[in-house]
N, CA and C atoms as an extended XYZ file, in Angstrom:
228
Properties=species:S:1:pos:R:3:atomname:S:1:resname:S:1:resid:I:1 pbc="F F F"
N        -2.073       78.212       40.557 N   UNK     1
C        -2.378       78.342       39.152 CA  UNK     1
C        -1.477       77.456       38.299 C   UNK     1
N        -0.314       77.659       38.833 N   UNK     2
C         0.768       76.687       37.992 CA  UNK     2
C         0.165       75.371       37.753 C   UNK     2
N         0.039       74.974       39.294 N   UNK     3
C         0.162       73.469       39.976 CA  UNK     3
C        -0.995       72.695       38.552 C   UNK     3
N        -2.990       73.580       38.525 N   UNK     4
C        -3.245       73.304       37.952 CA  UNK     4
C        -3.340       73.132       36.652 C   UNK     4
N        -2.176       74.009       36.065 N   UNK     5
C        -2.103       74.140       34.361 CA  UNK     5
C        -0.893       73.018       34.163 C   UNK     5
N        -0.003       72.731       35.053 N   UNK     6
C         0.830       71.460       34.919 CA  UNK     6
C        -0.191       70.107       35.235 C   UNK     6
N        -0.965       70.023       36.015 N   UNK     7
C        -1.996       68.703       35.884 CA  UNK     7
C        -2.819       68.967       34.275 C   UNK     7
N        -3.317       69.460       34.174 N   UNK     8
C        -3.967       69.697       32.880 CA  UNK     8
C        -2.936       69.390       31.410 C   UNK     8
N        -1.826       69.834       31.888 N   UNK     9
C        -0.694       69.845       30.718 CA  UNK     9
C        -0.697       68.357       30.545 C   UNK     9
N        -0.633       67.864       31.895 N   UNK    10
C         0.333       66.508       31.906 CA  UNK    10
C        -0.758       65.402       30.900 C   UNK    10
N        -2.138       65.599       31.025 N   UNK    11
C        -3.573       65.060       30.735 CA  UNK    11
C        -3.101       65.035       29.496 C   UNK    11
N        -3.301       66.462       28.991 N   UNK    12
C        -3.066       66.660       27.461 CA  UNK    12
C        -2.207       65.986       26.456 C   UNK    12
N        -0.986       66.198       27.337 N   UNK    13
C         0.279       65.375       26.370 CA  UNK    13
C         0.469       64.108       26.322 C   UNK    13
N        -0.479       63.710       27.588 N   UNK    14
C        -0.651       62.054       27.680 CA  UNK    14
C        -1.859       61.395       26.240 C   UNK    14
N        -2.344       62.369       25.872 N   UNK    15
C        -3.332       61.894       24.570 CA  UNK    15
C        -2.574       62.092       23.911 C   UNK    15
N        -1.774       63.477       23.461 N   UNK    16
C        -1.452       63.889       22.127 CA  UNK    16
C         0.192       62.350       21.771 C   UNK    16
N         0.756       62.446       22.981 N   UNK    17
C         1.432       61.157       23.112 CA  UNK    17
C         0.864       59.619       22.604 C   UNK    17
N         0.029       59.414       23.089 N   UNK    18
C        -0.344       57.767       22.710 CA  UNK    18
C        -0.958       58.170       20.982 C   UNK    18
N        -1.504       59.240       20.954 N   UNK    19
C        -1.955       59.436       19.305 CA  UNK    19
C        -0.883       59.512       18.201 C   UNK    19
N         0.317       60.558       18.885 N   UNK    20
C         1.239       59.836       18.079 CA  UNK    20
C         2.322       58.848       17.553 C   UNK    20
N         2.082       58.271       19.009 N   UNK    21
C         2.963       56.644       18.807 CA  UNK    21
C         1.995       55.531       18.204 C   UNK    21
N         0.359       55.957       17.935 N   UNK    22
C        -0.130       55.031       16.866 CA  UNK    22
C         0.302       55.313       15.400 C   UNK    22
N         0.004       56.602       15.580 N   UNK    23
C         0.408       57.161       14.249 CA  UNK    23
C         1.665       56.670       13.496 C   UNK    23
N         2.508       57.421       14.315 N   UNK    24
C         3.820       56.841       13.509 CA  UNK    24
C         4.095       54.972       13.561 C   UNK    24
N         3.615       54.226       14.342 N   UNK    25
C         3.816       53.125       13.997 CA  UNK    25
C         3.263       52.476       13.354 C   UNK    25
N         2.024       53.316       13.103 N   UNK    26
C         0.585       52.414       11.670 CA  UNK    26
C         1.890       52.798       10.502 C   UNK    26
N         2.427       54.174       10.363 N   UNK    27
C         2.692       54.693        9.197 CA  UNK    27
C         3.890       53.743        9.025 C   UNK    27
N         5.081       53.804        9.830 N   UNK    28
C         6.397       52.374       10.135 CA  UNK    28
C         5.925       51.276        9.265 C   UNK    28
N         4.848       50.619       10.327 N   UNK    29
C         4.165       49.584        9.668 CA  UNK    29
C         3.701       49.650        7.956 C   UNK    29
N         2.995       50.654        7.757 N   UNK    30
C         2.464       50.258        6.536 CA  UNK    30
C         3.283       50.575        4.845 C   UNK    30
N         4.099       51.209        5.693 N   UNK    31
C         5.381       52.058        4.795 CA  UNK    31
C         6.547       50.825        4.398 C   UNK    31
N         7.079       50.354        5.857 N   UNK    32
C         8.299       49.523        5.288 CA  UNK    32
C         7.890       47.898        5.483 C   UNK    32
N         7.383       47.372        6.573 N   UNK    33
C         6.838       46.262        7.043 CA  UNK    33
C         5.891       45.616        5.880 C   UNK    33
N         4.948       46.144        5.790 N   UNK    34
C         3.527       45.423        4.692 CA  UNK    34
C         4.848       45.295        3.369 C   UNK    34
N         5.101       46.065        2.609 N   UNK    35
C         5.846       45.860        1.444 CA  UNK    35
C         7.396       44.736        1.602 C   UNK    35
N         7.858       44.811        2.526 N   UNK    36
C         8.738       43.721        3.021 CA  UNK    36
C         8.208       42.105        2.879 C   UNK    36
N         7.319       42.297        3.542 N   UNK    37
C         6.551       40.910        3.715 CA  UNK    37
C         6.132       40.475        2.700 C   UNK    37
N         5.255       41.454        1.791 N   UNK    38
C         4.795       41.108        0.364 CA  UNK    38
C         5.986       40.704       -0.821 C   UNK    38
N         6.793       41.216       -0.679 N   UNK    39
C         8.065       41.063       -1.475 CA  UNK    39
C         8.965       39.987       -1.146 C   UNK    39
N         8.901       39.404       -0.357 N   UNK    40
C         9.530       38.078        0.302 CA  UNK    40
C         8.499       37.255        0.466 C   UNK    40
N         7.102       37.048        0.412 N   UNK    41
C         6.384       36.413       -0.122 CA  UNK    41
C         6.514       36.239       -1.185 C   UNK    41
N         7.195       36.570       -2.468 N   UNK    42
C         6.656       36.445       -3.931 CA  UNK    42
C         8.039       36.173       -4.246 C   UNK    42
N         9.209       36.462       -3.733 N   UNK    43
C        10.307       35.883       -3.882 CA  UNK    43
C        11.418       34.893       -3.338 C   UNK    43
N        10.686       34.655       -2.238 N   UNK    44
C        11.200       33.528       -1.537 CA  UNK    44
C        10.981       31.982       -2.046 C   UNK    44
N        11.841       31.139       -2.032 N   UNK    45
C        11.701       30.000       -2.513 CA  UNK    45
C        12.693       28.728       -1.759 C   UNK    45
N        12.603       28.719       -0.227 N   UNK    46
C        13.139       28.215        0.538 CA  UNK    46
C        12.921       26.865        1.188 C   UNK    46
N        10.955       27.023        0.556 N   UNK    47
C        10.843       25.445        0.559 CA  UNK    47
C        10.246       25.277       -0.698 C   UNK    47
N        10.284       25.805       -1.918 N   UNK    48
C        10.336       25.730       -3.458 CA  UNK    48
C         8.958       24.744       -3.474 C   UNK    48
N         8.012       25.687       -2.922 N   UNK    49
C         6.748       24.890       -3.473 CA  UNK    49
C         5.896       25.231       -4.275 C   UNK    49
N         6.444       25.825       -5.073 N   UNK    50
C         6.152       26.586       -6.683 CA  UNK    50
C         6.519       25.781       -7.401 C   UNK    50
N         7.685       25.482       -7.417 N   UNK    51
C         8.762       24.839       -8.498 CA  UNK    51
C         8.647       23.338       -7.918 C   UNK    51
N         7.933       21.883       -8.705 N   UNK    52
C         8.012       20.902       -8.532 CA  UNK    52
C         9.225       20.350       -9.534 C   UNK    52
N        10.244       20.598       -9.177 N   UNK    53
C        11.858       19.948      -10.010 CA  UNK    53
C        12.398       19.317       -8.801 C   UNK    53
N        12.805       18.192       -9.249 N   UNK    54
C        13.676       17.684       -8.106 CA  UNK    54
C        14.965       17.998       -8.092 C   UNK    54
N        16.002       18.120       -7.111 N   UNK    55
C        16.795       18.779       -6.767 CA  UNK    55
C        17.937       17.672       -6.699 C   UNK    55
N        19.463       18.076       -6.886 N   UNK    56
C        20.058       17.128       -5.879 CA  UNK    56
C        19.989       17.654       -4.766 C   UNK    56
N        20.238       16.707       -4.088 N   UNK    57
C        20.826       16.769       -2.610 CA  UNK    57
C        22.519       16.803       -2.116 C   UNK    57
N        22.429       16.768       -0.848 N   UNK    58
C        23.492       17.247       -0.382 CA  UNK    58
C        24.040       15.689        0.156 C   UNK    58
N        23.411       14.378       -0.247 N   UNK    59
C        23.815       13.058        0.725 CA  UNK    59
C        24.846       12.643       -0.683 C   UNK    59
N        25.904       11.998        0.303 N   UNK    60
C        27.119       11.631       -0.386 CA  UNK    60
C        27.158        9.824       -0.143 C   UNK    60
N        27.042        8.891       -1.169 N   UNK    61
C        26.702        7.347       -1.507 CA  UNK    61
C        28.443        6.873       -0.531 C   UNK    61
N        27.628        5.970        0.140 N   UNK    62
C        29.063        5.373        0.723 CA  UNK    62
C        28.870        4.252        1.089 C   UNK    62
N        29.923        3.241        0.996 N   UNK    63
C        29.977        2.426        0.836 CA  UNK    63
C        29.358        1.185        2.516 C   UNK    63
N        29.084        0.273        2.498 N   UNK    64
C        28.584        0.055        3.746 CA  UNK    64
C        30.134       -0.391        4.938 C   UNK    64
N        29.313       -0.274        6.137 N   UNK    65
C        30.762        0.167        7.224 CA  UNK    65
C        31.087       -1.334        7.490 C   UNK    65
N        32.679       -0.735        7.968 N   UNK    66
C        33.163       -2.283        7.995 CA  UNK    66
C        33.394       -2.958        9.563 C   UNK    66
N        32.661       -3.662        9.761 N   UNK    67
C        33.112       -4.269       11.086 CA  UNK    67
C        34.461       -4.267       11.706 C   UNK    67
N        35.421       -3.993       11.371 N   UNK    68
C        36.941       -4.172       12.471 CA  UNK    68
C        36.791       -3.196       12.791 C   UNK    68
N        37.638       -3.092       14.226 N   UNK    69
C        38.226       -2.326       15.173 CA  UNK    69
C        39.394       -1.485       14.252 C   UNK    69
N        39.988       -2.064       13.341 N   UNK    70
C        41.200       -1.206       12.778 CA  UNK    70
C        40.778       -0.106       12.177 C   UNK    70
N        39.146       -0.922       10.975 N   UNK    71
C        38.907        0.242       10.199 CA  UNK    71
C        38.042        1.111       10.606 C   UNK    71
N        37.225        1.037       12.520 N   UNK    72
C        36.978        2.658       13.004 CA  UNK    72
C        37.982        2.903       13.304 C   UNK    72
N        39.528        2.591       13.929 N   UNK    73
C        40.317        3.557       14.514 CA  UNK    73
C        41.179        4.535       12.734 C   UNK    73
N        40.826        4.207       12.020 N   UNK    74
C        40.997        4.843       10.810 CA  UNK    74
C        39.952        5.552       10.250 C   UNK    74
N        39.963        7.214       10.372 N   UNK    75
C        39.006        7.542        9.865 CA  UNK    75
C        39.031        8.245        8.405 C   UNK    75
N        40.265        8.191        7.857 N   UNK    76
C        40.121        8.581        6.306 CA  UNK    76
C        40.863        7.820        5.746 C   UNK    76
């Protein structure tokens, strides 16, 4: 009697199991994930293709290099 109410058990909890690991991960998902994404969509600006301003940059003007041996073994 056991043997078969533990096979039957095991059936059962194997549905009520996968039903609620959709559950709670639709809810995960739609709770913190969807609003994350949407909100860093609308505030991100990392390749600023909203904003057509040109920027400086980060390149520093230098002067052209000098052929001797002295002035690579000198580096500042």
């Amino acid at each position: 009697m056991w043997k078969k109410f533990w096979s039957e058990w095991k059936i059962t909890s194997r549905y009520i199991g996968e039903f609620q690991s959709r559950l709670l991960l639709s809810l995960f998902y739609f709770t913190f994930l969807v609003p994350f994404g949407l909100l860093a969509r609308l505030f991100d600006r990392s390749l600023d293709l909203r904003f057509h301003q040109p920027k400086q940059t980060g390149w520093v003007k230098r002067s052209p290099a000098q052929d001797s041996l002295d002035e690579a073994r000198r580096h500042f």
